[in-house]
PATI-531403 format. One record per atom (N, C-alpha, C): residue in three letters; z, x, y. Coordinates in steps of 0.2 Angstrom, whole numbers, plus 2048, in hexadecimal, padded with zeros to 3 digits. Last residue first. Layout:
<kelos>
alaZXY...
</kelos>
This chain:
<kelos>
unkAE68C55C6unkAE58CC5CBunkAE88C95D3unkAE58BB5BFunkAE78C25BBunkAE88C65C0unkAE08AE5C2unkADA8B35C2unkADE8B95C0unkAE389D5C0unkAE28A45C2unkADF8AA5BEunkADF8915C8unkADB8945C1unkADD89A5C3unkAEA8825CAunkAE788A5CBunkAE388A5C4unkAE68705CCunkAE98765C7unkAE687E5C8unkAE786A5DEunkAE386A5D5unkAE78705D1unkAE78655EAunkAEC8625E3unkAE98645DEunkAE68715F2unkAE086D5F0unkAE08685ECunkAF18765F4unkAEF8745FAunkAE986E5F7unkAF287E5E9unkAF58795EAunkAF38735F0unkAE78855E9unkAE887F5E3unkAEC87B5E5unkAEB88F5F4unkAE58895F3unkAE58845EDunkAF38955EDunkAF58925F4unkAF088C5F3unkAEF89A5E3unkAF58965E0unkAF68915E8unkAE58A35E6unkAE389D5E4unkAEA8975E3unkAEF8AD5EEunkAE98A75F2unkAE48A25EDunkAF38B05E3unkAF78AF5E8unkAF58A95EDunkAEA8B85DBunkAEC8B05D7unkAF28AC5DFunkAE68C25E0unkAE18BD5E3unkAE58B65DFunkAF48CC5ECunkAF18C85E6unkAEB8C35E7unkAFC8CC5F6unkAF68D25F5unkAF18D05F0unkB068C55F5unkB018C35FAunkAFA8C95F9unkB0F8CC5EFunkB0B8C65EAunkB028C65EFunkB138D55F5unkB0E8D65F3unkB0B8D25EDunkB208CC5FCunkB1A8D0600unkB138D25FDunkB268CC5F1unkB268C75F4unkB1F8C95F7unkB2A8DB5F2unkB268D65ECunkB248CF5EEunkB318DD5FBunkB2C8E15FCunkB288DC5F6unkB3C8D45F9unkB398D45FFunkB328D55FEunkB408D95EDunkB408D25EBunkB3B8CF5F2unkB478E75F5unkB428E35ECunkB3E8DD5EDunkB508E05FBunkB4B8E35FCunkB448E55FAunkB5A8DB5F2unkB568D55F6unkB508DA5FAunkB5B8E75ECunkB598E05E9unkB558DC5EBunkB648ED5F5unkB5E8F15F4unkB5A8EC5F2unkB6F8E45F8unkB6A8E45FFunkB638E75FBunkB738E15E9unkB758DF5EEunkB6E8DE5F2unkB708F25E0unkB748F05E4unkB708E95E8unkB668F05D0unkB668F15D9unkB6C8EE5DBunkB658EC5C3unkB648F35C4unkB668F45CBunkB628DD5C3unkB698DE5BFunkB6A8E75C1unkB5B8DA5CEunkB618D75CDunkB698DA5C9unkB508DE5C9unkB538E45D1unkB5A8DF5CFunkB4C8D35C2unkB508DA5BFunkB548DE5C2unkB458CE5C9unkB4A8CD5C7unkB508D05C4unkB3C8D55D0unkB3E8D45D4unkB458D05CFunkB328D65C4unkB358DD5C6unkB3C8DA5CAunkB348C85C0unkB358CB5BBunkB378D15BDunkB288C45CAunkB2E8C25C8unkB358C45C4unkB1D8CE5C8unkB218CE5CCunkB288CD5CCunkB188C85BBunkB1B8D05BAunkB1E8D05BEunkB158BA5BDunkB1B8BC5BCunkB1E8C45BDunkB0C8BD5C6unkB118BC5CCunkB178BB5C5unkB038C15BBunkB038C75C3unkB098C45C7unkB018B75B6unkB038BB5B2unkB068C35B8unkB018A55BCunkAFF8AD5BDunkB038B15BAunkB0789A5AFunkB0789C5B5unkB048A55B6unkB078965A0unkB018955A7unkB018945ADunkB1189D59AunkB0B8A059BunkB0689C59EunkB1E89759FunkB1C89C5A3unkB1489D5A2unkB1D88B59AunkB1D88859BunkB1C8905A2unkB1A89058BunkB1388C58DunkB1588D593unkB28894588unkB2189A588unkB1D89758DunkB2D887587unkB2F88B58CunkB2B89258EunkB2688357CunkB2587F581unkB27883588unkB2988F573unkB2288D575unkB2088957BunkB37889571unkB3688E570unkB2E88F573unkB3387C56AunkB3887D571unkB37884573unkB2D88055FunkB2987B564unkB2D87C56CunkB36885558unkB3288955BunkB2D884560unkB4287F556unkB4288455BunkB3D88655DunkB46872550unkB41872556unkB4187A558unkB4C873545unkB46872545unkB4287154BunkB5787954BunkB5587F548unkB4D87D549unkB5C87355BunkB5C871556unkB57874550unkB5D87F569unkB5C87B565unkB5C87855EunkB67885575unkB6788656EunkB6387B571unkB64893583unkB6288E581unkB6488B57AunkB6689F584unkB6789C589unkB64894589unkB768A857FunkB6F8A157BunkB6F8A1583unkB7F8AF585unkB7D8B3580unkB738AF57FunkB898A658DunkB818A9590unkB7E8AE58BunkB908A1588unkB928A758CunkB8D8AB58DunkB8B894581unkB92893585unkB9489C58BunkB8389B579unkB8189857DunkB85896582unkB8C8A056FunkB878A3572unkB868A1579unkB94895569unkB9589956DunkB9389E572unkB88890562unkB8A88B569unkB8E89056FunkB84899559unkB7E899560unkB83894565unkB938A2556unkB8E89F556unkB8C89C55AunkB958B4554unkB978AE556unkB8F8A9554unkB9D8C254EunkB968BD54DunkB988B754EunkBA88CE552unkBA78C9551unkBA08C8551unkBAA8DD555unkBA48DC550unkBA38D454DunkBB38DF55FunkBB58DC55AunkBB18DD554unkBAB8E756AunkBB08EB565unkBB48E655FunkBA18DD56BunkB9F8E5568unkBA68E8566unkBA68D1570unkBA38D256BunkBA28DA568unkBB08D657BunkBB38D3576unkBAD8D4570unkBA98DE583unkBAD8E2581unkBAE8DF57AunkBA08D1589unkB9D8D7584unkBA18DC581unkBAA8C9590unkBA78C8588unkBA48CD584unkBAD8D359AunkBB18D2595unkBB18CF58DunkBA18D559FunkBA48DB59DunkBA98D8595unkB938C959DunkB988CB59FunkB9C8D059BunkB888C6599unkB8E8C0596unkB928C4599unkB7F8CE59EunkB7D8C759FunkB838C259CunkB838DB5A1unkB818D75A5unkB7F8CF5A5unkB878DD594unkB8E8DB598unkB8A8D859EunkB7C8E058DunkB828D9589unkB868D758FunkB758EA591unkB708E3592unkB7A8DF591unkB818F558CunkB7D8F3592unkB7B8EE595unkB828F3580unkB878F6583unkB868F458AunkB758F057AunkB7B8ED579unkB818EE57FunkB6B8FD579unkB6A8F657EunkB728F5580unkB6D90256CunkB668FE56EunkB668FB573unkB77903565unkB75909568unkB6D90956CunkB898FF561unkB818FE564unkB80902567unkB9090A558unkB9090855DunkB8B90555DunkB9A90C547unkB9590E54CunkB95909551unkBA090853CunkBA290C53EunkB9E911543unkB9C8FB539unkB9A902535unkB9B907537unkBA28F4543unkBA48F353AunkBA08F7537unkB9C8F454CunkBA28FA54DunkBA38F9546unkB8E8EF54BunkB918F554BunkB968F854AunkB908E054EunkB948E154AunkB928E8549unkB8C8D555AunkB898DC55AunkB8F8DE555unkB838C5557unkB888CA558unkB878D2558unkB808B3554unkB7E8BA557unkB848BE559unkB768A854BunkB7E8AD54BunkB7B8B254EunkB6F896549unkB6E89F54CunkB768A154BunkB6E88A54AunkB6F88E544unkB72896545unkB67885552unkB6E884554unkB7288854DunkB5D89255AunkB5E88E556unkB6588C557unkB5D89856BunkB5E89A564unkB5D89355FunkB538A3576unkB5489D574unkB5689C56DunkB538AD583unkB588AC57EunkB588A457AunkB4A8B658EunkB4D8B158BunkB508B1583unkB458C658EunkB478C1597unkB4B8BB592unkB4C8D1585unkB468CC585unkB4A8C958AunkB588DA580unkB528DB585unkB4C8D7585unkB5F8CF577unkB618D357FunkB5D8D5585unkB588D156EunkB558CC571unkB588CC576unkB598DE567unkB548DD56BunkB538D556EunkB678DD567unkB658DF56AunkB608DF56DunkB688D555BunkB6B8D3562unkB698D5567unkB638DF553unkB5F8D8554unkB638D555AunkB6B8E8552unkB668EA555unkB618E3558unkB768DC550unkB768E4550unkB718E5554unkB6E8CE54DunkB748D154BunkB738D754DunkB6E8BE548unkB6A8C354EunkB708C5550unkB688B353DunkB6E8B753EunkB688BC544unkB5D8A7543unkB628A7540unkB668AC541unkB538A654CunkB538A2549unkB568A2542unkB4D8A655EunkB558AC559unkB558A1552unkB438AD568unkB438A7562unkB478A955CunkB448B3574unkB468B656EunkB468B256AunkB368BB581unkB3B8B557BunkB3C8B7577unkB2D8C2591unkB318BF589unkB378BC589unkB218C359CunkB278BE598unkB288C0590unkB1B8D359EunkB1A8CC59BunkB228CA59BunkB1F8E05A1unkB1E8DB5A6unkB1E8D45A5unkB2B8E6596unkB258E4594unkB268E259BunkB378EC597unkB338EF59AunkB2C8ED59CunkB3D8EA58AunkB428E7591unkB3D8E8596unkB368EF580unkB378E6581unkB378E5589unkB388FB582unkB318F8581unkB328F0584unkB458FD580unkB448FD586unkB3B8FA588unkB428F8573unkB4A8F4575unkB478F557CunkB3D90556DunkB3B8FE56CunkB3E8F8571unkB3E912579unkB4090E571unkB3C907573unkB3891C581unkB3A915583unkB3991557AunkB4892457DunkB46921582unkB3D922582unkB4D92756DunkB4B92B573unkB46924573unkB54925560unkB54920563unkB5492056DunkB5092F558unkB4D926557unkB4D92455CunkB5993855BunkB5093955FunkB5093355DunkB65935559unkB61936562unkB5D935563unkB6593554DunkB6493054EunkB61930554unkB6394554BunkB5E941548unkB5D93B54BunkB6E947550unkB69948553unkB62946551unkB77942547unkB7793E54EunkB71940550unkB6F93F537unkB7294453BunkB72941544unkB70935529unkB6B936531unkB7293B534unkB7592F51FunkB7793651FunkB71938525unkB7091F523unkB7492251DunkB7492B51DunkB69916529unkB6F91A52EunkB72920529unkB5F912523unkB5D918525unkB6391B529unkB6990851DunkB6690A519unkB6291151CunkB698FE528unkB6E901526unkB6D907521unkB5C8F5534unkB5D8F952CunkB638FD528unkB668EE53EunkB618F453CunkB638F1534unkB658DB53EunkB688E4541unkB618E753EunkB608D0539unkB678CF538unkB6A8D853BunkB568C7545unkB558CD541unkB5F8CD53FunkB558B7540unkB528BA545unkB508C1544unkB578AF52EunkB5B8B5535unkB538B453BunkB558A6527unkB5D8A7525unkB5C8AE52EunkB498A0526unkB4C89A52CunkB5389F52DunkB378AC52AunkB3E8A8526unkB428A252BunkB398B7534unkB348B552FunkB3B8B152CunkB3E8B6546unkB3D8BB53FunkB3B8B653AunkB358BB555unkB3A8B7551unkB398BB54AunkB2E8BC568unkB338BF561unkB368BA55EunkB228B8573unkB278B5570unkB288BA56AunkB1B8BD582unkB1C8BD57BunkB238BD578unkB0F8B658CunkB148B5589unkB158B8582unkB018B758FunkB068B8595unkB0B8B7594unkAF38C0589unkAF98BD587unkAFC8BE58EunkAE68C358DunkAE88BC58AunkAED8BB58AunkAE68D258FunkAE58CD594unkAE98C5593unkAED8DC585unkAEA8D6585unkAEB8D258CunkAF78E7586unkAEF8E7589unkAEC8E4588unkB018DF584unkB038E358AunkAFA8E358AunkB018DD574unkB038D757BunkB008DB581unkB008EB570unkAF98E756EunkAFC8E2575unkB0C8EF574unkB078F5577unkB018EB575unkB148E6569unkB158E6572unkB0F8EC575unkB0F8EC55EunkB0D8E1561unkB0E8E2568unkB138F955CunkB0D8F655EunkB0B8EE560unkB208F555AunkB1F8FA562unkB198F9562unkB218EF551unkB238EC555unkB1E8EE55EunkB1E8F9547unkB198F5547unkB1C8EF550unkB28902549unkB2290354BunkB1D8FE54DunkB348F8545unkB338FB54DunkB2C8FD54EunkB2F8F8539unkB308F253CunkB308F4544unkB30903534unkB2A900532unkB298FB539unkB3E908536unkB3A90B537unkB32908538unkB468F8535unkB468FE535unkB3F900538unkB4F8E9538unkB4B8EE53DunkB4C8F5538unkB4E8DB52EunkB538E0530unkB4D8E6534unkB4A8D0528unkB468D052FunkB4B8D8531unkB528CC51BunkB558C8524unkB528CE528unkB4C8D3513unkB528D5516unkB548D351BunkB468C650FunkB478C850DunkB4E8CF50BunkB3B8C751DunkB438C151AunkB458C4514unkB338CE525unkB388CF51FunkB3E8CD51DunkB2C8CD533unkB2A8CA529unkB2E8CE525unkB2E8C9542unkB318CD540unkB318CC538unkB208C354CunkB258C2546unkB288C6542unkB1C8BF55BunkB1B8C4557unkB228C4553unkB128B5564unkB178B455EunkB168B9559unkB0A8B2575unkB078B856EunkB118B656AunkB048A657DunkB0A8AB579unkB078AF574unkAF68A357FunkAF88A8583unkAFE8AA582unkAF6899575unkAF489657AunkAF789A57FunkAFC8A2568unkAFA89B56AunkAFB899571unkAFA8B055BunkAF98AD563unkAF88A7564unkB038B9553unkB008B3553unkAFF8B355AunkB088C7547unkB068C654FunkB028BF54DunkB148CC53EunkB0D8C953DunkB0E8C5546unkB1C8DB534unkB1C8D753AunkB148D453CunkB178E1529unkB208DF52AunkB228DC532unkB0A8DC51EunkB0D8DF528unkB158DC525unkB0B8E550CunkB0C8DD511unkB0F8E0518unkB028F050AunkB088EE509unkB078E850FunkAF48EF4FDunkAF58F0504unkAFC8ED505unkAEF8F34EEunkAF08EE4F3unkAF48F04F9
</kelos>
């Protein structure tokens, strides 16, 4: 008998919902799970279909509750280095062109906080707990945290959660920009989908844009940014959904875009 996927890939109507299947350890990231991860995101990325992908974990109790603890056990630093050589899992995400989500549908912790750091949105359950608790094993984040956390909540909050190892809850989350959204557990994933739905039926070519030109936000000075943001602006116009979106509108009718 064949071992049960530790991660199961679904499509609905251009999101691709790839599920992190191991409630049983709270959906926790090891070796299996990263790989199989780092394939959903290569499979998203060469599927024309997909213009959304959404992250969650199997179950109501977690999202992902961290690494696997269990391989951090007698690992030699240099052994950890090489895991965790560039592009990792975490930089996979941050780097995808596609929209992503982190449909956080309970504990999202350590590494699981992390990878929904690197996903463009954040929408949690009202159930959800997120936090970065490494330092209570006597380690740091090593996926992102130290980095993605201060730019979007800020230096001070991010000092506070990583060197406390505090786990707050989704209201708190949501109050310092960690949630960018919280809904009621039993709506998440409808709400969750409806925000997908609401990217995947726009051109796929003017998000990856969208998406360069935002980022230039968090990596560019200022003047470079808006220069960025210039030259993009500029090669939409190169596009053929450029001149259908023009004409749709013009024509009151709904785009058919074209990917190109």
């Amino acid at each position: 008998m064949s071992a049960k996927p530790v991660v199961r890939v679904e499509t609905e109507a251009g999101v691709r919902i790839v599920t992190i299947d191991r409630p049983k350890k709270r959906n926790a990231l090891n070796a299996a799970v990263r790989d199989a991860l780092t394939a959903a995101i290569a499979g998203a990325e060469a599927d024309p279909s997909t213009r959304v992908v959404v992250f969650t974990g199997a179950g109501n109790k977690a999202f992902i509750a961290g690494a696997d603890v269990a391989e951090f056990a007698g690992r030699t630093p240099l052994e950890q280095r090489r895991a965790m050589a560039s592009p990792n899992l975490f930089d996979r995400i941050w780097n995808l062109p596609l929209p992503t989500i982190a449909m956080i549908n309970g504990y999202c912790l350590g590494g699981g906080c992390e990878l929904a750091l690197a996903c463009d949105l954040r929408v949690g359950a009202d159930t959800a707990q997120l936090g970065q608790p490494e330092v209570r094993l006597g380690i740091i984040p090593g996926g992102g945290a130290t980095q993605r956390l201060p730019r979007l909540v800020g230096y001070g909050k991010a000092l506070q959660l990583v060197l406390s190892g505090e786990i707050i809850d989704a209201v708190t989350a949501y109050e310092i920009g960690l949630l960018d959204e919280i809904v009621p557990a039993a709506e998440l994933r409808q709400r969750t989908l409806e925000i997908a739905g609401s990217m995947a039926d726009k051109s796929p070519v003017t998000l990856a844009l969208a998406k360069r030109a935002l980022r230039a936000a968090l990596e560019m000075p200022l003047s470079a940014g808006l220069e960025q943001e210039r030259d993009l602006f500029a090669l939409a116009f190169a596009t053929e959904d450029k001149e259908e979106g023009v004409r749709a509108f013009l024509e009151k009718r709904k785009p058919e875009w074209k990917a190109r």
